[in-house]
C-alpha positions in Angstrom: 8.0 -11.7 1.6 6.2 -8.7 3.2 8.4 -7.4 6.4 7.3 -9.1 9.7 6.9 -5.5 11.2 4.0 -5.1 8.8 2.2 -7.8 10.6 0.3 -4.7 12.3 -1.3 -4.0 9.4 -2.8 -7.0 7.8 -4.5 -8.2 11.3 -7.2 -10.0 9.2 -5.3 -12.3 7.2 -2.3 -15.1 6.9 0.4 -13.4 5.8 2.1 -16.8 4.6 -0.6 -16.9 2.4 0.2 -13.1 0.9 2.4 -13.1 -2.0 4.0 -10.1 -2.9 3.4 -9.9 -6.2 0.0 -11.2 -7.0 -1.3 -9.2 -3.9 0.2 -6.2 -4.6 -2.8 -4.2 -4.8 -4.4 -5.3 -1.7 -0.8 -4.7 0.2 -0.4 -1.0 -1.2 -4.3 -0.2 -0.2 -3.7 -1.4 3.2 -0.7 0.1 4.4 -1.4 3.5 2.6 -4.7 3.8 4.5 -2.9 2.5 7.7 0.7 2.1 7.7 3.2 4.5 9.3 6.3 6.5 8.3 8.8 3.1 8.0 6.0 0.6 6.2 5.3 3.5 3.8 8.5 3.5 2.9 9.1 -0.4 2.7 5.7 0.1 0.2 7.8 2.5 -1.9 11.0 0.7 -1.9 9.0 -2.7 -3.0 6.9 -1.1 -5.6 6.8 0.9 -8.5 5.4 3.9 -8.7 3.2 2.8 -11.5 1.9 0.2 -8.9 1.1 2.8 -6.5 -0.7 4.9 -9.0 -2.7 2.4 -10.1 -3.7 1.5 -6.3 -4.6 5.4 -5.9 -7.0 5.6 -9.0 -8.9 2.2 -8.6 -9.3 1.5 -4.9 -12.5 1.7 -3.3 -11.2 1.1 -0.2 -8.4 4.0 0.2 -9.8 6.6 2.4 -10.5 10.1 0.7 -7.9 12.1 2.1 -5.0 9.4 2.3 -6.0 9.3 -1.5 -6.0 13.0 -2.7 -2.6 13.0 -0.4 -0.9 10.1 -2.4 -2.0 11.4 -5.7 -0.8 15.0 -4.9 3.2 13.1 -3.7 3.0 10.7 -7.0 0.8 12.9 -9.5 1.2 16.1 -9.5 0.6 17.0 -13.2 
């Protein structure tokens, strides 16, 4: 279940209806591009970093910087 303090974050949607799993990418995109310090880190405690990598390469939706930063912190070959 996605922490009720994320609620911020996902202003558009139910978050009953959010599963965790299945939604994964969609959760990661969204609180990367606006989440602070403490739902970064509930992000990086919940997923993989394989999951955030993923996220990074394929979204459209990440913004340019927030990208280049991630991928820089979780790929720095």
């Amino acid at each position: 279940m996605i922490d009720n303090k994320l609620n911020k974050y996902f202003w558009d949607v139910d978050l009953k209806q959010i599963d965790e799993k299945n939604n994964y990418f969609f959760i990661i995109e969204r609180v990367l591009n606006f989440g602070n310090e403490e739902a970064v880190k509930w992000v990086r405690k919940t997923y993989s970093s394989k999951n955030l990598l993923e996220v990074i390469k394929k979204s459209r939706n990440l913004d340019k910087k927030t990208r280049n930063f991630w991928k820089i912190i979780l790929d720095p070959v």
